[in-house]
C-alpha positions as CSV (number, residue, x, y, z in Angstrom):
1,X,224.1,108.5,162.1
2,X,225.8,106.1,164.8
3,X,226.7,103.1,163.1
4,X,225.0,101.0,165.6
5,X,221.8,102.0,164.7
6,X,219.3,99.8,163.2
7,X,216.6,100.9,161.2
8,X,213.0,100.1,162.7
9,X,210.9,99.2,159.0
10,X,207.6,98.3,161.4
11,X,207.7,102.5,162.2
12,X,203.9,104.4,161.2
13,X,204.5,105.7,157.8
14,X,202.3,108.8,157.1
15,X,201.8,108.4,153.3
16,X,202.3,105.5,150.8
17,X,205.1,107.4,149.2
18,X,207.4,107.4,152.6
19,X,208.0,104.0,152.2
20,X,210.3,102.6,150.6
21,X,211.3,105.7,148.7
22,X,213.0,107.7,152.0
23,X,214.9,104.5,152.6
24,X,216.3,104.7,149.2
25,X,216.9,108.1,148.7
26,X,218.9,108.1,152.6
27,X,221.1,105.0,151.8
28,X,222.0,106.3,148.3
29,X,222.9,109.9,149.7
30,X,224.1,108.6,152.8
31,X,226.2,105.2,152.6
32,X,229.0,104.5,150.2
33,X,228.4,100.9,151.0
34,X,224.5,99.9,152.4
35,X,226.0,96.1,153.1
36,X,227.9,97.2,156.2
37,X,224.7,97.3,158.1
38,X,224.0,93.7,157.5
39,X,227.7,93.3,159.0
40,X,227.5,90.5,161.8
41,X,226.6,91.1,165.3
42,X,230.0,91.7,166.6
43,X,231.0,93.8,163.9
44,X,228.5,96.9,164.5
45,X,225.7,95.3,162.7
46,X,222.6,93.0,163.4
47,X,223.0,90.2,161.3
48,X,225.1,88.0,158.7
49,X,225.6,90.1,155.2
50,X,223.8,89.6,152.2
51,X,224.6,86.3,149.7
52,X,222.7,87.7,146.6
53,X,223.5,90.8,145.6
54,X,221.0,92.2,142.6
55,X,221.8,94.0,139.8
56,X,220.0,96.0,137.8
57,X,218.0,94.0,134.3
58,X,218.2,96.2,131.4
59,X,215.4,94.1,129.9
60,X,212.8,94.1,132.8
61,X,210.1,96.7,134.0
62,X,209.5,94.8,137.1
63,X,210.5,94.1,140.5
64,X,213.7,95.9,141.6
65,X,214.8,96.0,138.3
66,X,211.4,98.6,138.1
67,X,212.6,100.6,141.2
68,X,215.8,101.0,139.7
69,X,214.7,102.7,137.5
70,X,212.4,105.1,139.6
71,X,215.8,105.8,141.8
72,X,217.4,106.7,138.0
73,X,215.1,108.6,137.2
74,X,215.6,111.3,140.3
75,X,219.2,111.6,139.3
76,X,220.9,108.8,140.9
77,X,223.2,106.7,139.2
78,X,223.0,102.9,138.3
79,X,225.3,101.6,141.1
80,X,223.9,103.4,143.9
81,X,220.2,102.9,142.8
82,X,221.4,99.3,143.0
83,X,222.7,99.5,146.7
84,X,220.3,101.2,148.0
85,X,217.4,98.6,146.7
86,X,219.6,95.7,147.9
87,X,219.9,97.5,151.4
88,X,216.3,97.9,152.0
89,X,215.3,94.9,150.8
90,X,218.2,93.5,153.1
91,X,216.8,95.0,155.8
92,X,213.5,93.6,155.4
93,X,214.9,90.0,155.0
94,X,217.0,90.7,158.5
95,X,213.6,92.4,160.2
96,X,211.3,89.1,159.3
97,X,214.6,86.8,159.9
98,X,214.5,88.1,163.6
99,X,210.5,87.9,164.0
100,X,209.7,91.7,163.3
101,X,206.7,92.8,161.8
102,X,207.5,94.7,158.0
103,X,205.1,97.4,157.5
104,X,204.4,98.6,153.8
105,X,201.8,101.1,152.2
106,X,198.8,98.4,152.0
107,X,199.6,96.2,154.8
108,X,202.3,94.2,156.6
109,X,204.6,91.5,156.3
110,X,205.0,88.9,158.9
111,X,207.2,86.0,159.5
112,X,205.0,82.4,160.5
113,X,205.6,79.5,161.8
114,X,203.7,76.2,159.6
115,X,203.6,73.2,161.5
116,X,204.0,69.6,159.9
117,X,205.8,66.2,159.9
118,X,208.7,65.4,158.3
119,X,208.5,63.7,154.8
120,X,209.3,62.9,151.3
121,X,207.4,62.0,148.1
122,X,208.0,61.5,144.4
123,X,207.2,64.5,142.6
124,X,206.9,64.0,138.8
125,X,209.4,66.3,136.8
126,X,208.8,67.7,133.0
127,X,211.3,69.7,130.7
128,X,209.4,72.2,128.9
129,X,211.7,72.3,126.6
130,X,212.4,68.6,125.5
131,X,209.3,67.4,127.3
132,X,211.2,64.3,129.1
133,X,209.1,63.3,132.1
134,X,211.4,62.8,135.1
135,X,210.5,61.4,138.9
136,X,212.3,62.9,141.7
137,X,212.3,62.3,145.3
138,X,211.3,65.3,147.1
139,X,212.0,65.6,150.9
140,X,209.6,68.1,152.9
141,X,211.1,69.7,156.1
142,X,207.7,69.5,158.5
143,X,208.0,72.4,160.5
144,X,209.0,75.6,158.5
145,X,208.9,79.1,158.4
146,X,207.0,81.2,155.8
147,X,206.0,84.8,155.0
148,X,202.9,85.8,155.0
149,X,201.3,89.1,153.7
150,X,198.8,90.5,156.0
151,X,196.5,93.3,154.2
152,X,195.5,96.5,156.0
153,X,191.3,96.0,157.4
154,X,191.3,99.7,156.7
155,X,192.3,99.8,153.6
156,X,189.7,101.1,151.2
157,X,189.3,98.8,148.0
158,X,185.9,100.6,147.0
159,X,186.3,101.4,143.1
160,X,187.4,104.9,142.0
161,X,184.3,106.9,140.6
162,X,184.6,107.2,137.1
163,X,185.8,110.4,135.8
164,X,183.5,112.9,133.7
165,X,183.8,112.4,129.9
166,X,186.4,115.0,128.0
167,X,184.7,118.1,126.8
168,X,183.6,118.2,123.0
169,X,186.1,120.8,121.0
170,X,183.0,123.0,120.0
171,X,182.1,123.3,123.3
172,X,185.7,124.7,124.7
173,X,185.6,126.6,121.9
174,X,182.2,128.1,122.9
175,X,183.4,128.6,126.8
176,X,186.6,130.3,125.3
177,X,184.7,133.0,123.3
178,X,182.3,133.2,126.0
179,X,184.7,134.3,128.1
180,X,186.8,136.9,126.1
181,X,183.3,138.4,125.1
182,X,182.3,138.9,128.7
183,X,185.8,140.3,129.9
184,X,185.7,137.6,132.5
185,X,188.7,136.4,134.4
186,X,187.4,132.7,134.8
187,X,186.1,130.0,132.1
188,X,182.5,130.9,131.3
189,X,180.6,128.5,133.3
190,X,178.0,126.1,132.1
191,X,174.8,128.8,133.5
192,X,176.3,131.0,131.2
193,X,176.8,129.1,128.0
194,X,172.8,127.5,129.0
195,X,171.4,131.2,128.7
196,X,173.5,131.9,125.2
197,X,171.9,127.8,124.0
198,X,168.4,129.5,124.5
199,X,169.0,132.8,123.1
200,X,170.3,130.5,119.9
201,X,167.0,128.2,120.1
202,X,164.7,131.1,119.6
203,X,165.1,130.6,115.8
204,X,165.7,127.4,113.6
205,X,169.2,126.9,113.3
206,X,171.8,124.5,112.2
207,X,174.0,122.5,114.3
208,X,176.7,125.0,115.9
209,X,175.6,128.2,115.3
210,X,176.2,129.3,118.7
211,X,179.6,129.0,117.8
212,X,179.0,130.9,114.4
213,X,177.6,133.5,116.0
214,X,180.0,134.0,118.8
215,X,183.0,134.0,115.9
216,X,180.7,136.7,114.2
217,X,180.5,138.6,117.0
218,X,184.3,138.7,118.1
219,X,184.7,139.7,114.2
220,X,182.4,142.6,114.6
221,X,184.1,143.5,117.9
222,X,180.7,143.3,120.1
223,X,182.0,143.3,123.9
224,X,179.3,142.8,126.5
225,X,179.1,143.7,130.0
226,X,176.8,140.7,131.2
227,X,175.7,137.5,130.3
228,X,171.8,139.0,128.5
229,X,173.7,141.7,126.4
230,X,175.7,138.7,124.8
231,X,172.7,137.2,124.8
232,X,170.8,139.6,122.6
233,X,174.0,139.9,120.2
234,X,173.4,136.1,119.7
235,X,169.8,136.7,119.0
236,X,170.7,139.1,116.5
237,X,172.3,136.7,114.6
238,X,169.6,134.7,114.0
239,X,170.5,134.0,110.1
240,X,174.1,132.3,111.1
């Protein structure tokens, strides 16, 4: 990689996952030192370094402290986990500084321009922890930059459906036998265990005797070639 070049974070991304993970796993693998791109203009860079450098919170499962520990997790070690979140993040920081638009799975971030006068005001102060009230005079700059987070319009928010509830033990149970009865390659499907239910309803029985009755029949050793012959073992069974 030239060492001019200068990573372009407003690029498409394809999947959530390509960003920011490919930008950590490159500069990790790639750069023994991910601060010499923020090198200033004249030295091969685009920009003045980095002030703040982060390091990694032991105690915290948030923030970059949190995608430390994802980069960790894949096998990298502490200090180039470390780097490699400080250069991307770095990177953003130079992107919005210059009036580029950051693009991330959800939505973008963009650099704005708020418009105001020049003031100051006294803003009332409290410790938390001694609860002394204290007045300060605070100065506002008018004119400012911020960041603002723009969502993506197409992003779909709708609810995820909720997921069918886990199957009673009984009934795996059922489907397992089902199954090994019937020589079949697949799980019994529901059809099947449905016609072995009826053959079981035919006479008064107590709750989970179709599973009785299967358990009896693998005892006995009664294979069945299709889904009535198990039937009519069931039905044999009536007493269980």
């Amino acid at each position: 990689m030239p060492q001019r070049y200068r990573p372009r974070l407003g690029e498409p991304y394809d999947s959530p996952d390509i960003f920011p993970n490919l930008w950590f796993q490159w500069i990790a693998d790639n750069l023994e030192n991910p601060y010499t791109i923020n090198t200033s203009e004249g030295q091969g860079g685009f920009g003045p370094p980095l002030e703040r450098e982060f390091f990694m919170d032991w105690h915290s499962n948030k923030g970059k402290s949190k995608l430390i520990r994802e980069l960790m997790e894949k096998g990298f070690s502490v200090r180039k986990s470390e780097k490699a979140v400080n250069a991307v993040f770095g990177c953003m920081t130079q992107a919005l500084w210059t009036g580029e638009v950051v693009e991330i799975p959800g939505g973008s971030i963009v650099k704005t321009i708020r418009k105001g006068k020049p003031r100051q005001k006294l803003q009332k102060f409290r410790n938390v922890n001694t609860g002394k009230v204290r007045y300060k005079t605070v100065r506002l700059p008018g004119t400012h930059m911020s960041v603002k987070f723009r969502p993506d319009v197409t992003l779909d928010l709708s609810p995820l459906p909720v997921p069918p509830p886990p199957e009673p033990p009984e009934v795996t149970e059922v489907r397992h036998l089902a199954t090994e009865l019937l020589g079949l390659s697949k799980p019994a499907d529901d059809q099947t265990l449905a016609t072995l239910q009826k053959a079981v309803d035919l006479h008064p029985h107590q709750p989970g005797a179709l599973l009785r009755r299967l358990q009896e029949a693998k005892r006995r050793g009664w294979l069945a070639t299709s889904v009535s012959e198990l039937a009519d073992h069931v039905k044999f069974l009536w007493w269980m």
